[in-house]
FIKOLZA-1660 file (N, C-alpha, C; in steps of 0.1 Angstrom, whole numbers, plus 5000, padded with zeros to 4 digits):
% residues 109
   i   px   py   pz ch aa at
   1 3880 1629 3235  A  X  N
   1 3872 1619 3242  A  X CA
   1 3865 1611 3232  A  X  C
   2 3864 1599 3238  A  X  N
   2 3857 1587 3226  A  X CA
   2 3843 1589 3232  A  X  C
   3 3835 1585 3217  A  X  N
   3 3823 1584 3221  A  X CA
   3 3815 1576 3234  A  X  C
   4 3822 1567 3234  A  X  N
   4 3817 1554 3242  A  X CA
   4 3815 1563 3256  A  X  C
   5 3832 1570 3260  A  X  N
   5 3835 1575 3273  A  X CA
   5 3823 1590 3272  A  X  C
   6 3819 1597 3265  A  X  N
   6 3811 1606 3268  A  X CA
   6 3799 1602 3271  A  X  C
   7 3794 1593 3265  A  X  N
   7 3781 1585 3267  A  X CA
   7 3781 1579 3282  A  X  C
   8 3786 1571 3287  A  X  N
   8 3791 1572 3300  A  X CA
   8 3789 1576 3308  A  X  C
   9 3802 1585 3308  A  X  N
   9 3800 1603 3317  A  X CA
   9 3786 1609 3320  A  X  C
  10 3776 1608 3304  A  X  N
  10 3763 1615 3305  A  X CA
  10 3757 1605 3316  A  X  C
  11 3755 1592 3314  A  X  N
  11 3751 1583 3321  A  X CA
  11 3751 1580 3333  A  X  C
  12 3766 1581 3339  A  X  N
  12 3769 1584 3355  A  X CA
  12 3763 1592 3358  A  X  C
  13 3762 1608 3357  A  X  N
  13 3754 1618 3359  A  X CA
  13 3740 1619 3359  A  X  C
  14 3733 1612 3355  A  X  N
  14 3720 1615 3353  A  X CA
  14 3716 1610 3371  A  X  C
  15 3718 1603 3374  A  X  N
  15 3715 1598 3392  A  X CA
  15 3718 1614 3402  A  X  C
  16 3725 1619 3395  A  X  N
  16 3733 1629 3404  A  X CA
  16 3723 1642 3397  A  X  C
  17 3715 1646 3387  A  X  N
  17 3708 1654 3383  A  X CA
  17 3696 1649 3392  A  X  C
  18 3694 1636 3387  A  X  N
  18 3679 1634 3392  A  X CA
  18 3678 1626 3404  A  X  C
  19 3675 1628 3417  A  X  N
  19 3681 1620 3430  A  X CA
  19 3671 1610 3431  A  X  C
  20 3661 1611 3423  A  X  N
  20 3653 1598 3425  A  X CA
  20 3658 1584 3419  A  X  C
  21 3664 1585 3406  A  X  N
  21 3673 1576 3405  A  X CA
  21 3682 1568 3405  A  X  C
  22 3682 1557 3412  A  X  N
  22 3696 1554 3420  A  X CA
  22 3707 1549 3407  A  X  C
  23 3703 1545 3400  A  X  N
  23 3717 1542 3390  A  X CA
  23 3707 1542 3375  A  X  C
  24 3720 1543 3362  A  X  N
  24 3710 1540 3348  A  X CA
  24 3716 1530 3346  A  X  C
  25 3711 1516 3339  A  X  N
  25 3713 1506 3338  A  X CA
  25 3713 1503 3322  A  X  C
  26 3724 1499 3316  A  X  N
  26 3725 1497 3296  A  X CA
  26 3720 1479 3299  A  X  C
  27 3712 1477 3291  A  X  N
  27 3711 1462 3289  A  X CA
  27 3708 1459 3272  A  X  C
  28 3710 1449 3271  A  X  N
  28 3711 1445 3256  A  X CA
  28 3700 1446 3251  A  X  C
  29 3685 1451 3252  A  X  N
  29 3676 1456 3241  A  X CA
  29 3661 1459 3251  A  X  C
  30 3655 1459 3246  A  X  N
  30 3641 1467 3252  A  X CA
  30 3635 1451 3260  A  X  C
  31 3636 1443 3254  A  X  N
  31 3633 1428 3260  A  X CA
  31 3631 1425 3275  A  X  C
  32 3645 1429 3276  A  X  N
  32 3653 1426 3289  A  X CA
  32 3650 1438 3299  A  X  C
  33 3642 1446 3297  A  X  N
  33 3636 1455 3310  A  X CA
  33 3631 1450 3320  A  X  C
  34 3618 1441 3318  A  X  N
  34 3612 1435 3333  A  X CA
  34 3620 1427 3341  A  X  C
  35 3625 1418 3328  A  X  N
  35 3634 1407 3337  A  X CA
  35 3644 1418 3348  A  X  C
  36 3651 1425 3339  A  X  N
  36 3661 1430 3351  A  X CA
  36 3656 1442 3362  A  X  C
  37 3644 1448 3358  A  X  N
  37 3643 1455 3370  A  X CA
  37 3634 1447 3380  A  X  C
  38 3628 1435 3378  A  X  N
  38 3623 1426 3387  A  X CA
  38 3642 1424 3396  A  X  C
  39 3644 1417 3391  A  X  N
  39 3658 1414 3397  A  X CA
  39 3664 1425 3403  A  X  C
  40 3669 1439 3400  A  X  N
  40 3672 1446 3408  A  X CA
  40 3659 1448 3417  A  X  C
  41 3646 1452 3418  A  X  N
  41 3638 1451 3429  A  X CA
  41 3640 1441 3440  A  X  C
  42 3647 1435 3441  A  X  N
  42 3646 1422 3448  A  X CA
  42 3657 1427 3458  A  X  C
  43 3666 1426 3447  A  X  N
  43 3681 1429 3451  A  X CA
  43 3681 1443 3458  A  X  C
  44 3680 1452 3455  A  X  N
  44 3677 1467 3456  A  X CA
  44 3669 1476 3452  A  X  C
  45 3658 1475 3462  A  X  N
  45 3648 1481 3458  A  X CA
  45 3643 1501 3452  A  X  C
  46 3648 1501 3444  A  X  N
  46 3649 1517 3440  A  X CA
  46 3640 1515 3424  A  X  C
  47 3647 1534 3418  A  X  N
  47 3641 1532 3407  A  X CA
  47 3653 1537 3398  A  X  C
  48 3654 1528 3386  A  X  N
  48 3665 1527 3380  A  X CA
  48 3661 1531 3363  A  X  C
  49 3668 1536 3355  A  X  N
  49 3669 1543 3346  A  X CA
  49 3673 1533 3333  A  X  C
  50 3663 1524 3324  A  X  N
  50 3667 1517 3315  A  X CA
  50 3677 1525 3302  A  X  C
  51 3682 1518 3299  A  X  N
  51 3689 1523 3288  A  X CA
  51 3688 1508 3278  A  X  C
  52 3685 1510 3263  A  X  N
  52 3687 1496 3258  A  X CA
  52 3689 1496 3245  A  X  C
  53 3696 1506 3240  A  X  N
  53 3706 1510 3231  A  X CA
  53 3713 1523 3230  A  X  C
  54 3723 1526 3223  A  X  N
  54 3735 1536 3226  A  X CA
  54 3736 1535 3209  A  X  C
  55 3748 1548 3212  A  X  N
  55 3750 1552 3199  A  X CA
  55 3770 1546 3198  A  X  C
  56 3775 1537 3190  A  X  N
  56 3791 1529 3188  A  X CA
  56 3794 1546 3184  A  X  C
  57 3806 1541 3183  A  X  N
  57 3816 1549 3178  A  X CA
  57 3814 1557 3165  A  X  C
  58 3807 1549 3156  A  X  N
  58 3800 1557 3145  A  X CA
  58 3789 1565 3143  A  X  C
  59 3786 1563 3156  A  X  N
  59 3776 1572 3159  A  X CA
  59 3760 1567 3154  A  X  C
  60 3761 1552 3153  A  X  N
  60 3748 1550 3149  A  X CA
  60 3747 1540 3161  A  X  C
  61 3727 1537 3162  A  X  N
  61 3722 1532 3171  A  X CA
  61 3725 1519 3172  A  X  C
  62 3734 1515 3185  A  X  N
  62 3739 1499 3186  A  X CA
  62 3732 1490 3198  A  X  C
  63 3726 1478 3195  A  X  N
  63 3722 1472 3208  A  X CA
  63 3726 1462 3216  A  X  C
  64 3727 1451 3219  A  X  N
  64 3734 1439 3225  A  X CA
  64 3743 1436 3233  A  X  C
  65 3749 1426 3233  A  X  N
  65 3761 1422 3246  A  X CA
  65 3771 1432 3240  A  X  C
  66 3776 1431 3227  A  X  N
  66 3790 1434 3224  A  X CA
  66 3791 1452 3229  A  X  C
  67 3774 1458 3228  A  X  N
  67 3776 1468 3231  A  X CA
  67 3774 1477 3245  A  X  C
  68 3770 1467 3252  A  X  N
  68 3772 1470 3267  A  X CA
  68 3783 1470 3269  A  X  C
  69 3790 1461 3265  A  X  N
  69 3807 1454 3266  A  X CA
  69 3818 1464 3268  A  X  C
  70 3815 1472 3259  A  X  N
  70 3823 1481 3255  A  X CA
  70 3820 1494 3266  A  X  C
  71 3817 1495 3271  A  X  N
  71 3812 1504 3286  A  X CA
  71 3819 1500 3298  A  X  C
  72 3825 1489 3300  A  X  N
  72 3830 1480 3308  A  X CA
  72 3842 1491 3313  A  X  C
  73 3853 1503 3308  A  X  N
  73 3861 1508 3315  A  X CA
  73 3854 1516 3324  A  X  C
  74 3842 1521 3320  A  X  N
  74 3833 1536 3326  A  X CA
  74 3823 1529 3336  A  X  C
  75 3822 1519 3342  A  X  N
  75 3813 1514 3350  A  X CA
  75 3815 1520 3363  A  X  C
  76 3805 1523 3370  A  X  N
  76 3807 1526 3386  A  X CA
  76 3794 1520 3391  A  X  C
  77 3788 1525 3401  A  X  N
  77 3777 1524 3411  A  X CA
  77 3766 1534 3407  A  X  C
  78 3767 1547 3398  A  X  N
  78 3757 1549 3391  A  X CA
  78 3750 1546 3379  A  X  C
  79 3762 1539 3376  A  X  N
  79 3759 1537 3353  A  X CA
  79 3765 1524 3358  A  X  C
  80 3759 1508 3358  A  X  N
  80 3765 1497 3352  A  X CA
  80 3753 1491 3340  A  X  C
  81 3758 1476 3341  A  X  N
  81 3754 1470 3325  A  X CA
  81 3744 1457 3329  A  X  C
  82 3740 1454 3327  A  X  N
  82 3733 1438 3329  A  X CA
  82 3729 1433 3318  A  X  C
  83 3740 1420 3315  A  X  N
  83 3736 1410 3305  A  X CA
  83 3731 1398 3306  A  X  C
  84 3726 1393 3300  A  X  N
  84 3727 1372 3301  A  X CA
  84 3732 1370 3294  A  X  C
  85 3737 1358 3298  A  X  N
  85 3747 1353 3290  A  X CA
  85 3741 1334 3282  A  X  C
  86 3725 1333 3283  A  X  N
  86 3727 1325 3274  A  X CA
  86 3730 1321 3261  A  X  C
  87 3731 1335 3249  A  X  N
  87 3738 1335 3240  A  X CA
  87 3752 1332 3237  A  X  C
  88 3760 1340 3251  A  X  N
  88 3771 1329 3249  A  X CA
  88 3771 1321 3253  A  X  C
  89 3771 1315 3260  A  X  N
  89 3767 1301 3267  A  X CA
  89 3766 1293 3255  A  X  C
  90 3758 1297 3244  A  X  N
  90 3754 1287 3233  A  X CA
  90 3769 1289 3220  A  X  C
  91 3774 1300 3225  A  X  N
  91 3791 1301 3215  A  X CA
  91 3800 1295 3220  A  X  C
  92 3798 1291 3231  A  X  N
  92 3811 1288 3245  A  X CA
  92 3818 1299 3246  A  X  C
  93 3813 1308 3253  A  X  N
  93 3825 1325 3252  A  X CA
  93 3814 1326 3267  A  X  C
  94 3820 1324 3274  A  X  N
  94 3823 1327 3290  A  X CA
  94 3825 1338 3292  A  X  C
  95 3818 1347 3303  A  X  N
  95 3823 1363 3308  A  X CA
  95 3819 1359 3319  A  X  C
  96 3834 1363 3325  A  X  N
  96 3838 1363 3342  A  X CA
  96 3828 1376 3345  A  X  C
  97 3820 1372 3359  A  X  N
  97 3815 1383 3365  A  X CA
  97 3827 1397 3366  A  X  C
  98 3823 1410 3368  A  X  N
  98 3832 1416 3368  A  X CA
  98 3825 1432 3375  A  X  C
  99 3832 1441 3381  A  X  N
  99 3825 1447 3393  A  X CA
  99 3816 1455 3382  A  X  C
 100 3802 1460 3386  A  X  N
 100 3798 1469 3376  A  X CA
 100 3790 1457 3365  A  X  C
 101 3791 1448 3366  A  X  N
 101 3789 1439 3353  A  X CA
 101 3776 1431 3361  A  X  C
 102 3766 1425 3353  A  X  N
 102 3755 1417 3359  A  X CA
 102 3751 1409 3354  A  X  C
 103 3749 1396 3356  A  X  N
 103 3744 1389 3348  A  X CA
 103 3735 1379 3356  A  X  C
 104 3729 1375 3340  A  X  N
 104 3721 1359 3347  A  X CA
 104 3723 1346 3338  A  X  C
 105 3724 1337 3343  A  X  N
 105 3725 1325 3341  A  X CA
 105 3716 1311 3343  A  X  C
 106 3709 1308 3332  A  X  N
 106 3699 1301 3330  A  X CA
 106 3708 1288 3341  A  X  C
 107 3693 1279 3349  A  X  N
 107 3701 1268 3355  A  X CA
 107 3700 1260 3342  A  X  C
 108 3712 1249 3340  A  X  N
 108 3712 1240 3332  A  X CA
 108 3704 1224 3334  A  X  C
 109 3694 1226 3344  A  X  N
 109 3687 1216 3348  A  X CA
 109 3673 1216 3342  A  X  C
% end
């Protein structure tokens, strides 16, 4: 088993250890906590489990889009990801919504 996939696995589980939990959520750095648990409050009001860095394949501490990204086969309803996407936005590298996947998008007005 790959790292990525055990990390995961631990991840999905933790909702199912702790029932207060309703999902753990990876986002790209410590930053991005209010923003997105305001937004899931809105959306669904529970209590959700930040995650805002992981350990890559090498086993050292990784943060960001590319590494939420890589979680994308292990996503369900207890472990997904929420990113923005105005950094790509500013590369032109476009990510299709995708189930498990969340994002926000600055208005361009």
């Amino acid at each position: 088993m790959n790292r990525i996939y055990q990390q995961a696995l631990y991840y999905s589980n933790i909702p199912l250890r702790d029932r207060s939990i309703k999902a753990v959520v990876h986002l790209e750095n410590t930053d991005d906590v209010p923003f997105w648990n305001n937004q899931l409050q809105e959306a669904h009001p529970a209590k959700y489990r930040f995650i805002t860095y992981s350990k890559n394949e090498k086993g050292t501490d990784s943060r960001g889009c590319e590494q939420c990204l890589r979680y994308k086969p292990y996503l369900n309803k207890r472990f997904f990801i929420c990113i923005d996407s105005d950094l790509r936005l500013l590369r032109g590298v476009w990510i299709e919504p995708y189930k498990h996947v969340y994002k926000f998008k600055l208005p361009t007005d």
